[in-house]
PDB file with one MODEL, atoms N, CA, C and O in Angstrom:
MODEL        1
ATOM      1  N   UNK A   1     198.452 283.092 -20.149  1.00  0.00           N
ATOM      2  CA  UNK A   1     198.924 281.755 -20.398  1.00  0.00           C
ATOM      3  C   UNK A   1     200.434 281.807 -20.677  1.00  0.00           C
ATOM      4  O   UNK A   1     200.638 282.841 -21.313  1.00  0.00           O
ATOM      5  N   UNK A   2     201.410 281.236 -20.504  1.00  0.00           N
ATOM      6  CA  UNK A   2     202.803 280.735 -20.041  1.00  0.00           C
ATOM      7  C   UNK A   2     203.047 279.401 -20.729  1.00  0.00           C
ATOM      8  O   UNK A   2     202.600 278.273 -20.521  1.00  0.00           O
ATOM      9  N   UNK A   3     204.074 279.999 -21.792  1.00  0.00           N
ATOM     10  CA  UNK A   3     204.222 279.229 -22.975  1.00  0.00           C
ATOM     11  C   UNK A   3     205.793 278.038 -21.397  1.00  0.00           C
ATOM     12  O   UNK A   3     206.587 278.390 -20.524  1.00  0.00           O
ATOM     13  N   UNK A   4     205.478 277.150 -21.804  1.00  0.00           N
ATOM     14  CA  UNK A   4     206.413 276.008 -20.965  1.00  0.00           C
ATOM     15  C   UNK A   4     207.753 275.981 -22.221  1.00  0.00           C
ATOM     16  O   UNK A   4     207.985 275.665 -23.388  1.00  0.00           O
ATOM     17  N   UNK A   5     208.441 276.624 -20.860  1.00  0.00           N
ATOM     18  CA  UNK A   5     210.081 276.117 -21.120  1.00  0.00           C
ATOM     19  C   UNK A   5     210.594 274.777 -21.627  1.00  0.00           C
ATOM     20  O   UNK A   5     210.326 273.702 -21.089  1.00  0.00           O
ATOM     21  N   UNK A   6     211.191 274.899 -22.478  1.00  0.00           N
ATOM     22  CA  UNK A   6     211.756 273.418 -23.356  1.00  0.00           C
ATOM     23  C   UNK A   6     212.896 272.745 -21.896  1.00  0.00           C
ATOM     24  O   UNK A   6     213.455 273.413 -21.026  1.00  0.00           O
ATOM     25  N   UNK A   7     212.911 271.635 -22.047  1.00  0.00           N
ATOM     26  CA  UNK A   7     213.861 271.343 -20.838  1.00  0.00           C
ATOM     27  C   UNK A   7     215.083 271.288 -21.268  1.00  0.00           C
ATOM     28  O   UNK A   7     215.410 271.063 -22.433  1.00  0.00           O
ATOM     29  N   UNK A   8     216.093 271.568 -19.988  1.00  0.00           N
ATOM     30  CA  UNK A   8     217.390 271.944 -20.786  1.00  0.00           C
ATOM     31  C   UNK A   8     218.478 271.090 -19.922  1.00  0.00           C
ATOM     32  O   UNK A   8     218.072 270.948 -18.769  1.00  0.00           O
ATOM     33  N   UNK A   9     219.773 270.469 -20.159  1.00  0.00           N
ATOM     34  CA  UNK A   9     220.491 270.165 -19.205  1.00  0.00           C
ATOM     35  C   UNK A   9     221.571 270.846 -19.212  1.00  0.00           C
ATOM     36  O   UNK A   9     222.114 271.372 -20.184  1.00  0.00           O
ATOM     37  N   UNK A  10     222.081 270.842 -17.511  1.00  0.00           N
ATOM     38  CA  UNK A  10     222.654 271.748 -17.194  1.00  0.00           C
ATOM     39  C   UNK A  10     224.233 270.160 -17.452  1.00  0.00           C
ATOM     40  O   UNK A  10     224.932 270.835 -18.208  1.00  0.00           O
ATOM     41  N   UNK A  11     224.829 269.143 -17.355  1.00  0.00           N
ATOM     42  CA  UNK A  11     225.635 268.571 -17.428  1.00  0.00           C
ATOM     43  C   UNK A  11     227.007 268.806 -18.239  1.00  0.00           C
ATOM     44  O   UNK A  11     228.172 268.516 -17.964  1.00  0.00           O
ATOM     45  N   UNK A  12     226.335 269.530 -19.495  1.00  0.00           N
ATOM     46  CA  UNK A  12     227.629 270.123 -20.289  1.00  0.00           C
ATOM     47  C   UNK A  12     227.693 271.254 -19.453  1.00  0.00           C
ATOM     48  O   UNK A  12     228.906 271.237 -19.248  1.00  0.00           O
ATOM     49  N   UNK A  13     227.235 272.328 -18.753  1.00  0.00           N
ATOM     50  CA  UNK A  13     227.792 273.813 -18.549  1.00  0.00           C
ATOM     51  C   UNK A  13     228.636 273.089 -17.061  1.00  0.00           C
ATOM     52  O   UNK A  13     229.695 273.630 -16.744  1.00  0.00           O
ATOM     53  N   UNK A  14     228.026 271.628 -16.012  1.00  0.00           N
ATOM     54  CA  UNK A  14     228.650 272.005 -15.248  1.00  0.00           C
ATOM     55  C   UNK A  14     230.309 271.394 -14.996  1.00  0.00           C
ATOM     56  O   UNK A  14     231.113 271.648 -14.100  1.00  0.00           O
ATOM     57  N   UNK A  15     230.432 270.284 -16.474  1.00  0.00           N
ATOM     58  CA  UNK A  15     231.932 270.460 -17.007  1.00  0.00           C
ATOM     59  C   UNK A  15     232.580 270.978 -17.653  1.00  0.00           C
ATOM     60  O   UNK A  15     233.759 270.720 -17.892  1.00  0.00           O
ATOM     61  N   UNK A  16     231.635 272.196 -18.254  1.00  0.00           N
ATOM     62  CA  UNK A  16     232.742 273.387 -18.797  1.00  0.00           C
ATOM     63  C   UNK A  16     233.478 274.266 -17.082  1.00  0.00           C
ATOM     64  O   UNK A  16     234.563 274.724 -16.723  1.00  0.00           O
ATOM     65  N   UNK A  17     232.327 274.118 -16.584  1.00  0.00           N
ATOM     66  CA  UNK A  17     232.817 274.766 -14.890  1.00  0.00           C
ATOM     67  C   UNK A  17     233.790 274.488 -15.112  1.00  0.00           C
ATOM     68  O   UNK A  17     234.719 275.024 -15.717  1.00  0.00           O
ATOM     69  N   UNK A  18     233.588 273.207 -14.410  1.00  0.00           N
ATOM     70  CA  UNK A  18     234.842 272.066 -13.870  1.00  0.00           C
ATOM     71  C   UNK A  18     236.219 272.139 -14.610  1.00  0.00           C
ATOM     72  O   UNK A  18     237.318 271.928 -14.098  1.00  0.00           O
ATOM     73  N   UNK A  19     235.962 272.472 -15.892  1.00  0.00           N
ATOM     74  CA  UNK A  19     237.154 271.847 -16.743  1.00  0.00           C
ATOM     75  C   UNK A  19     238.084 273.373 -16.896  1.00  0.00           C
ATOM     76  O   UNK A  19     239.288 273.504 -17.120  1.00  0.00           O
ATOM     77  N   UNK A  20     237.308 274.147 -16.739  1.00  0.00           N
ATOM     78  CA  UNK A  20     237.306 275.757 -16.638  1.00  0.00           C
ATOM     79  C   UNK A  20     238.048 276.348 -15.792  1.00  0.00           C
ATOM     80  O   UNK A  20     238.858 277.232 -16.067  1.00  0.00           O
ATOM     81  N   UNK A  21     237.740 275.740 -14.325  1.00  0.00           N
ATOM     82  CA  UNK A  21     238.213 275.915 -12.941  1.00  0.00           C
ATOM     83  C   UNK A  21     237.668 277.366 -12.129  1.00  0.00           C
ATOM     84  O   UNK A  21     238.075 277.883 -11.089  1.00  0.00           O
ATOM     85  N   UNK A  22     236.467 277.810 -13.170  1.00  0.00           N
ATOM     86  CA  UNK A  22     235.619 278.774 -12.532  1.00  0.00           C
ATOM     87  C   UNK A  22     235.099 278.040 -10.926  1.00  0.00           C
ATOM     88  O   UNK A  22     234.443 277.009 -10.776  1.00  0.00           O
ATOM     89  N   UNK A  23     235.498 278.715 -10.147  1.00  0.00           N
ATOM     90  CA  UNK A  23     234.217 278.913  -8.707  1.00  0.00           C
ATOM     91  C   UNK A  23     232.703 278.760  -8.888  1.00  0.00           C
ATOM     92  O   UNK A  23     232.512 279.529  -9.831  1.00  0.00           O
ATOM     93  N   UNK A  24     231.994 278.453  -8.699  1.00  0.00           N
ATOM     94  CA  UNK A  24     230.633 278.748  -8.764  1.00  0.00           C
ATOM     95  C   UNK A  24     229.772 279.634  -7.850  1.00  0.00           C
ATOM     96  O   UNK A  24     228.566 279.819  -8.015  1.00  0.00           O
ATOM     97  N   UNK A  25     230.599 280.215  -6.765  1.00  0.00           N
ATOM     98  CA  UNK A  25     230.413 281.683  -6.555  1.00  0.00           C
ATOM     99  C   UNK A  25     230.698 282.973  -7.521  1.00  0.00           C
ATOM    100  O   UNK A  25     229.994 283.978  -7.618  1.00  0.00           O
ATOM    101  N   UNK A  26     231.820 282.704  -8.154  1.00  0.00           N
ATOM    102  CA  UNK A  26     231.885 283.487  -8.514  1.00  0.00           C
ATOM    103  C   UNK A  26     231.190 283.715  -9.764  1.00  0.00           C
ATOM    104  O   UNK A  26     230.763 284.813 -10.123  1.00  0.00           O
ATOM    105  N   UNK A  27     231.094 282.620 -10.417  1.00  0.00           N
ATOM    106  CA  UNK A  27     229.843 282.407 -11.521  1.00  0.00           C
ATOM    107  C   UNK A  27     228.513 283.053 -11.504  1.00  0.00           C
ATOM    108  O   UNK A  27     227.991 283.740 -12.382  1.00  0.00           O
ATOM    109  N   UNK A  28     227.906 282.590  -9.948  1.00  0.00           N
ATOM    110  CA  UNK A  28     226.703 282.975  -9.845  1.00  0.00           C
ATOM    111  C   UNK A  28     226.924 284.587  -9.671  1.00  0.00           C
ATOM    112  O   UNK A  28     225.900 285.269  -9.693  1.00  0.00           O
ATOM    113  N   UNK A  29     227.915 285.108  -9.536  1.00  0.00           N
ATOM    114  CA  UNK A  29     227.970 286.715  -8.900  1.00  0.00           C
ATOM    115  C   UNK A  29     228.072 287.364 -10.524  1.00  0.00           C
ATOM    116  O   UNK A  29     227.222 288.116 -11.000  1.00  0.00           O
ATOM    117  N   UNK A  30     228.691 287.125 -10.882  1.00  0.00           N
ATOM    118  CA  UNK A  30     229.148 287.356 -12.674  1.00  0.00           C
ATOM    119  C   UNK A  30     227.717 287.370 -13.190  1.00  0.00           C
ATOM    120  O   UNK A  30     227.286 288.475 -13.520  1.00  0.00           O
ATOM    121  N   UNK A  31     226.864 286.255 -13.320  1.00  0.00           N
ATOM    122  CA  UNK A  31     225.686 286.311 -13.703  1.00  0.00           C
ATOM    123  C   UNK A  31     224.623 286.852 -13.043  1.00  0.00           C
ATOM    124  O   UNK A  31     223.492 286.724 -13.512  1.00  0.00           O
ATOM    125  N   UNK A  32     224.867 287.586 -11.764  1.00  0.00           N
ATOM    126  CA  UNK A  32     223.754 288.257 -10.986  1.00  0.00           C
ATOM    127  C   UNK A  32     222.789 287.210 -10.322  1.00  0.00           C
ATOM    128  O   UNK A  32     221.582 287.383 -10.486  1.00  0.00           O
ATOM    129  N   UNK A  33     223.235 286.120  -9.573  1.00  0.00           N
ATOM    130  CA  UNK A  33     222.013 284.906  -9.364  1.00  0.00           C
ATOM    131  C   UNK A  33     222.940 284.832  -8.264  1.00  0.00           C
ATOM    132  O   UNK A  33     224.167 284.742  -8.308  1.00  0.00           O
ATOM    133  N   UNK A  34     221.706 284.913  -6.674  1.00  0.00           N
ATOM    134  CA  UNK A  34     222.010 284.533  -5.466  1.00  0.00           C
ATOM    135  C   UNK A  34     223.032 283.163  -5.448  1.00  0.00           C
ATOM    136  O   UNK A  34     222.666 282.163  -6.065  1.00  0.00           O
ATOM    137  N   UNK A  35     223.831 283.165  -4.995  1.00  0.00           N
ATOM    138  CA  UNK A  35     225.068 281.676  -4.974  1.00  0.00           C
ATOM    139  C   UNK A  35     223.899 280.604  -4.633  1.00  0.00           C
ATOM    140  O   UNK A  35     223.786 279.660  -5.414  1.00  0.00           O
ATOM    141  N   UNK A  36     222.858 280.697  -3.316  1.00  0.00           N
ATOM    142  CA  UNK A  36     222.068 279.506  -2.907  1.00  0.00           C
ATOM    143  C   UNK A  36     221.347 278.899  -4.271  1.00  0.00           C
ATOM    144  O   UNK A  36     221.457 277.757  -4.718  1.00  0.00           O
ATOM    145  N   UNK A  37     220.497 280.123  -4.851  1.00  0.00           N
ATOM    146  CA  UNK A  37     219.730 280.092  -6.147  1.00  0.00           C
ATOM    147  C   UNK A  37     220.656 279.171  -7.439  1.00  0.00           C
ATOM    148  O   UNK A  37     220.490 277.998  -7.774  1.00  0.00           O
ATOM    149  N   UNK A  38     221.568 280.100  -7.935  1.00  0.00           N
ATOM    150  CA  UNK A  38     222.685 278.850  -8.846  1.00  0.00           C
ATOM    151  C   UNK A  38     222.956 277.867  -8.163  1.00  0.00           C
ATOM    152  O   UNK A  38     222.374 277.021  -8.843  1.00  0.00           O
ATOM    153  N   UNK A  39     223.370 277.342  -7.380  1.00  0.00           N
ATOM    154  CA  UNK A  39     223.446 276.091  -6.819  1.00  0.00           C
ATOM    155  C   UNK A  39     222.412 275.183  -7.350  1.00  0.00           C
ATOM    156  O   UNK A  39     222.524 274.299  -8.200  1.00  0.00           O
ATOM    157  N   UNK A  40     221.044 275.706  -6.461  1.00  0.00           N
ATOM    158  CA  UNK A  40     219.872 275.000  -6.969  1.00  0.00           C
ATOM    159  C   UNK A  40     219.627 274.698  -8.521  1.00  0.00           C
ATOM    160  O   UNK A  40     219.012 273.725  -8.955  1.00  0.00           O
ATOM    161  N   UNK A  41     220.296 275.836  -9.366  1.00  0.00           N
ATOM    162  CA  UNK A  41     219.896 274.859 -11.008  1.00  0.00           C
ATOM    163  C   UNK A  41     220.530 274.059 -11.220  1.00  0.00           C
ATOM    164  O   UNK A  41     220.086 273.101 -11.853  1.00  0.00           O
ATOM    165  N   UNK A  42     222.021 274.094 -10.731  1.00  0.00           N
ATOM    166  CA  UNK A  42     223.499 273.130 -10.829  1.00  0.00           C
ATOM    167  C   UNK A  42     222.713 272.124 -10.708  1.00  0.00           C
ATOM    168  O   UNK A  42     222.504 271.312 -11.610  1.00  0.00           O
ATOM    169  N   UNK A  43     222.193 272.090  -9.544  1.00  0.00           N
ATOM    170  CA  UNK A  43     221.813 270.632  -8.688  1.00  0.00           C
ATOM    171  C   UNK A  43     221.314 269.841  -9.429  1.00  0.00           C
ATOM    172  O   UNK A  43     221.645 268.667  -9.589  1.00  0.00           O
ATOM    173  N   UNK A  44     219.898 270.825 -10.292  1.00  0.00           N
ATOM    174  CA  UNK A  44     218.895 270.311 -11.071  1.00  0.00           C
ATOM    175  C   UNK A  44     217.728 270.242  -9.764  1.00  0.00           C
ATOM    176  O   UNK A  44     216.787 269.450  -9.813  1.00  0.00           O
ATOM    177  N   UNK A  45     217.941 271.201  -8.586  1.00  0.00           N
ATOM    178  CA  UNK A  45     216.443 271.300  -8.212  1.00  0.00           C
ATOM    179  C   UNK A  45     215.436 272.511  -8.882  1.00  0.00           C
ATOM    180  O   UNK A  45     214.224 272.689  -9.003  1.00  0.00           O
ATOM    181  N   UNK A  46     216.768 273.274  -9.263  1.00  0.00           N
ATOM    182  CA  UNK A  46     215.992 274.156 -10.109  1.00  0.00           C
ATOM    183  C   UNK A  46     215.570 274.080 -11.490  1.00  0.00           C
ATOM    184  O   UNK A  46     216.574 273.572 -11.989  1.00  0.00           O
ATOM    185  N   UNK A  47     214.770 274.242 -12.421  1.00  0.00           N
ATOM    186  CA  UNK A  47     214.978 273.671 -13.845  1.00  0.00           C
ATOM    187  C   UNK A  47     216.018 275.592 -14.414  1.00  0.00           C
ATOM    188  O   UNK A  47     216.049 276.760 -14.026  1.00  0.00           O
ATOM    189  N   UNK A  48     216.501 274.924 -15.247  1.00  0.00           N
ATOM    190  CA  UNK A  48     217.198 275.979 -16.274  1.00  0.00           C
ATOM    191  C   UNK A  48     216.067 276.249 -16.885  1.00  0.00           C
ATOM    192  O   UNK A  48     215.114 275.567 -17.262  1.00  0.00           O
ATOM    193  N   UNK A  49     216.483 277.963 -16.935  1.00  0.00           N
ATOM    194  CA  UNK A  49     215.278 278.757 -17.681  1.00  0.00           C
ATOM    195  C   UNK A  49     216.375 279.749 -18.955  1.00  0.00           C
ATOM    196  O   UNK A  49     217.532 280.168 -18.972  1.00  0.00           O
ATOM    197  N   UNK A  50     215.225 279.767 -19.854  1.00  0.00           N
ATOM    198  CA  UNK A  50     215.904 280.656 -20.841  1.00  0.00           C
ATOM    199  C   UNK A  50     216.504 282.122 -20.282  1.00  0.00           C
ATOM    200  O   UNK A  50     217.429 282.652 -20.897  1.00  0.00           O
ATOM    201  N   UNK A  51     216.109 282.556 -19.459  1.00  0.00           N
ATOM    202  CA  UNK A  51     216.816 284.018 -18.852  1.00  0.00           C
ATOM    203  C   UNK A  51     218.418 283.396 -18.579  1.00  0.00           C
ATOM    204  O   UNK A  51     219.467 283.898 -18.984  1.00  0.00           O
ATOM    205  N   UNK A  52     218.241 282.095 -17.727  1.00  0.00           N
ATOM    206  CA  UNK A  52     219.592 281.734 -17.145  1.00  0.00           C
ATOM    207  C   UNK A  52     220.637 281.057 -18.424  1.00  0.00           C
ATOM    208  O   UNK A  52     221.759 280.617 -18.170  1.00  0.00           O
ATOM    209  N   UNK A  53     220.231 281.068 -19.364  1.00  0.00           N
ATOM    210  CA  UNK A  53     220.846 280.085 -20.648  1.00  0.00           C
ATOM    211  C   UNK A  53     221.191 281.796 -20.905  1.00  0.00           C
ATOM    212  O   UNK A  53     222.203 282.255 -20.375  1.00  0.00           O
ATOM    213  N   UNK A  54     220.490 282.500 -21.560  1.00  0.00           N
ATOM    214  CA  UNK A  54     220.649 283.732 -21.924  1.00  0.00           C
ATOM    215  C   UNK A  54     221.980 284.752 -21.240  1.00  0.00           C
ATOM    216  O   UNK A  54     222.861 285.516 -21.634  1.00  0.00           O
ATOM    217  N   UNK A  55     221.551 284.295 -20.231  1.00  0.00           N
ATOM    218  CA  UNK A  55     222.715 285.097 -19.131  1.00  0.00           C
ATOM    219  C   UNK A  55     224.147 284.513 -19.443  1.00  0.00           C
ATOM    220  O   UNK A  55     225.084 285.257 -19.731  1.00  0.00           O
ATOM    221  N   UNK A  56     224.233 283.515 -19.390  1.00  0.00           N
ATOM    222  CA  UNK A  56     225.101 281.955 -19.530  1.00  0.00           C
ATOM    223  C   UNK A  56     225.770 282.515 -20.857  1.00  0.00           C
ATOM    224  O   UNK A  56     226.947 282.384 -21.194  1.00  0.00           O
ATOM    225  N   UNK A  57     224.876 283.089 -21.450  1.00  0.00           N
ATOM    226  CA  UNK A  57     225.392 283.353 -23.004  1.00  0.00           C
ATOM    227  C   UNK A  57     226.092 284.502 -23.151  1.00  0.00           C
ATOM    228  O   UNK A  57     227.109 284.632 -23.833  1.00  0.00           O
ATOM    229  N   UNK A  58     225.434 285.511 -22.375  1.00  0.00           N
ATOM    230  CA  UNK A  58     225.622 287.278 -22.552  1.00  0.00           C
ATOM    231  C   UNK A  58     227.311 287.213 -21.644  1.00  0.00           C
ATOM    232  O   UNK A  58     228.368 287.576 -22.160  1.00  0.00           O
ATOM    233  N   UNK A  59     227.165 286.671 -20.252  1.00  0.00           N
ATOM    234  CA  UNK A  59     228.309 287.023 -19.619  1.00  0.00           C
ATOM    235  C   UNK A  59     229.550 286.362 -19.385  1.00  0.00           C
ATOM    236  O   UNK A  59     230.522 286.938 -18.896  1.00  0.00           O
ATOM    237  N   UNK A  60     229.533 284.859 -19.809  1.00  0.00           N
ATOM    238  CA  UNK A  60     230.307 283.875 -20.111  1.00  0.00           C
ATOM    239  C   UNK A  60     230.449 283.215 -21.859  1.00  0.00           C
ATOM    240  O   UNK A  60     231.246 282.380 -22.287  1.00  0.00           O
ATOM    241  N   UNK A  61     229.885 283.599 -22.233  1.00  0.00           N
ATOM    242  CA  UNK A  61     230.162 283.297 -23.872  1.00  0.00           C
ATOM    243  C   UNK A  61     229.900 282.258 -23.742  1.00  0.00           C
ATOM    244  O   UNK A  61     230.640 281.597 -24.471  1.00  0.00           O
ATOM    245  N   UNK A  62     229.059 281.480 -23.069  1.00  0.00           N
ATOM    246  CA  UNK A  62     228.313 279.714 -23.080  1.00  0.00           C
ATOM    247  C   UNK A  62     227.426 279.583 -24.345  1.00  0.00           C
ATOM    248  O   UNK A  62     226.308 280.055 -24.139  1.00  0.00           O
ATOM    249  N   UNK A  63     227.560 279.179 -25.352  1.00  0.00           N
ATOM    250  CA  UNK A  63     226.616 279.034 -26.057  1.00  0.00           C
ATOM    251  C   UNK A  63     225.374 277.989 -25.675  1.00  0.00           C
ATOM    252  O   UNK A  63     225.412 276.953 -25.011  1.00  0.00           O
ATOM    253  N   UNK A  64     224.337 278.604 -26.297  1.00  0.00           N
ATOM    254  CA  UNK A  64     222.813 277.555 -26.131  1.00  0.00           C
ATOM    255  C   UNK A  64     222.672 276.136 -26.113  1.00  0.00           C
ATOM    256  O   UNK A  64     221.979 275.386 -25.426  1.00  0.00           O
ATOM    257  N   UNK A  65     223.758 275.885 -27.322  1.00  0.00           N
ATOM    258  CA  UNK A  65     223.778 274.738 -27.399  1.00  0.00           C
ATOM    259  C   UNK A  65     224.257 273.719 -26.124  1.00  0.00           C
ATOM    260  O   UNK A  65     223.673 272.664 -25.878  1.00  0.00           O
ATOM    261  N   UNK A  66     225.448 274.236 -25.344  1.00  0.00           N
ATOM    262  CA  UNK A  66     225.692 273.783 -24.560  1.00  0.00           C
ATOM    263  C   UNK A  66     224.531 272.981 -23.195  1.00  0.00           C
ATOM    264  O   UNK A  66     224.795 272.004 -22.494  1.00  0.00           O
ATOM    265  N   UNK A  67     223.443 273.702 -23.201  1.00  0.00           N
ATOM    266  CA  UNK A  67     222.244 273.518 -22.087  1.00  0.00           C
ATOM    267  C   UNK A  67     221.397 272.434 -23.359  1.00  0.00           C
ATOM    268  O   UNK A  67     220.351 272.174 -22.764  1.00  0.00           O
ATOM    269  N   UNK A  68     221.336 271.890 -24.386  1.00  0.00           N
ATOM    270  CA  UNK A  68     220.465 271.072 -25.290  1.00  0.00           C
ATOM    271  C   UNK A  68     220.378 270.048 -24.998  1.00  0.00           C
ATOM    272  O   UNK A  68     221.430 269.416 -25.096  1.00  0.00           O
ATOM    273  N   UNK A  69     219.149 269.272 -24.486  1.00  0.00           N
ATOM    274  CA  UNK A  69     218.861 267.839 -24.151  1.00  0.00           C
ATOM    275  C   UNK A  69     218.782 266.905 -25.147  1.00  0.00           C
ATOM    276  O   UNK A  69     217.755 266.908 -25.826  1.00  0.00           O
ATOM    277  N   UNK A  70     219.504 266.231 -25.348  1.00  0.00           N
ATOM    278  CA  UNK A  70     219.390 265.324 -26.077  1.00  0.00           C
ATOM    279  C   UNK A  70     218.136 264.384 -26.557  1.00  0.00           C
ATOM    280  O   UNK A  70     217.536 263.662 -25.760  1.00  0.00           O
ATOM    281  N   UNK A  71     217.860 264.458 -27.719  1.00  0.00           N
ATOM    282  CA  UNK A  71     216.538 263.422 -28.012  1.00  0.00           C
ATOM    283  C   UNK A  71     216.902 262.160 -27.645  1.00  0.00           C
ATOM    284  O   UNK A  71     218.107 261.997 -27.837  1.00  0.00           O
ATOM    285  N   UNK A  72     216.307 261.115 -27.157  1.00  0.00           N
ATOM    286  CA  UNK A  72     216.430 259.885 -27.096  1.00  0.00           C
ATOM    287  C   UNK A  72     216.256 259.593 -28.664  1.00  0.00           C
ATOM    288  O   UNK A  72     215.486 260.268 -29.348  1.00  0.00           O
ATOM    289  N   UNK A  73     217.109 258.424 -29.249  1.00  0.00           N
ATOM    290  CA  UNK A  73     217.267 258.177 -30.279  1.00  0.00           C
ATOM    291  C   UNK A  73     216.737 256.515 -30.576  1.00  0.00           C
ATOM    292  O   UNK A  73     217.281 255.539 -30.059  1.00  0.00           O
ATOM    293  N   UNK A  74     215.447 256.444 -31.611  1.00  0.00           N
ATOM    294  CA  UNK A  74     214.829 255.164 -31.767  1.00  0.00           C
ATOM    295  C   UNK A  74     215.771 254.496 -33.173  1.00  0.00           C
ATOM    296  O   UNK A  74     216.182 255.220 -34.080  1.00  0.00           O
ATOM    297  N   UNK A  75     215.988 253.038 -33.121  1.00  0.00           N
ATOM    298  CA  UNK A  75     216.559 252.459 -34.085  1.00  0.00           C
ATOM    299  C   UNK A  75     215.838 252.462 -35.028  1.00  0.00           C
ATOM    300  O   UNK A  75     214.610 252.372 -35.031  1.00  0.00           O
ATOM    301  N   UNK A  76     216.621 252.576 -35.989  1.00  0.00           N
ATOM    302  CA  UNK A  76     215.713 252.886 -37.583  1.00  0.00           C
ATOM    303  C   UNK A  76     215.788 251.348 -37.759  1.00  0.00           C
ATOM    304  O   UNK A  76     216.630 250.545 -37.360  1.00  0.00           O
ATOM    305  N   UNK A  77     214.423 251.149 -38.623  1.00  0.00           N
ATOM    306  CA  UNK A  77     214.034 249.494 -38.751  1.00  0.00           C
ATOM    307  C   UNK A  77     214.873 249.309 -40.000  1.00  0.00           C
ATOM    308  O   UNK A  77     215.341 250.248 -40.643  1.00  0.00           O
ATOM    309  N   UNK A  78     215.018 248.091 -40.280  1.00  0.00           N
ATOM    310  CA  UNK A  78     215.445 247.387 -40.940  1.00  0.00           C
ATOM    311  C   UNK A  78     214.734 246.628 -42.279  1.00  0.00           C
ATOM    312  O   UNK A  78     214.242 245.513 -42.104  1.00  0.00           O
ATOM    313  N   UNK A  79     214.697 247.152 -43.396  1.00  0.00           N
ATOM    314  CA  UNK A  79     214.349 246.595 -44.142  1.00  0.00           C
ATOM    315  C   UNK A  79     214.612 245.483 -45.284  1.00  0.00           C
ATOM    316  O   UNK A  79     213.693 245.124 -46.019  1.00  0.00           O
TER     317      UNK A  79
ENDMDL
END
């Protein structure tokens, strides 16, 4: 049995890219992930997995937090 991955977004890592001016070849080569393969999580056809957050972490100094989905946030009632 296969404990399910928490979902993660990739939107903050792919404007640290951007803002960074890393390649995303060369990203994916740095992290050992086929260029077609990274693409696909960029995209979001792939889901982000903890190996790839992990990696994200070990070889780019990305912290975890960066991949964290935000809770949708309910209004606190009013009393």
């Amino acid at each position: 049995m296969r404990i399910q991955e928490r979902p993660r977004s990739m939107e903050s890592f792919r404007a640290l890219m951007r803002a960074s001016g890393l390649e995303p070849r060369l990203v994916s080569g740095m992290m050992g992930y086929p260029y077609h393969r990274f693409r696909a999580i960029l995209s979001g056809e792939i889901p982000v997995t903890d190996e790839f957050v992990q990696r994200a972490e070990e070889v780019l100094g990305v912290p975890e937090a960066i991949f964290a989905v935000e809770e949708p946030r309910t209004p606190m009632s009013i009393r």
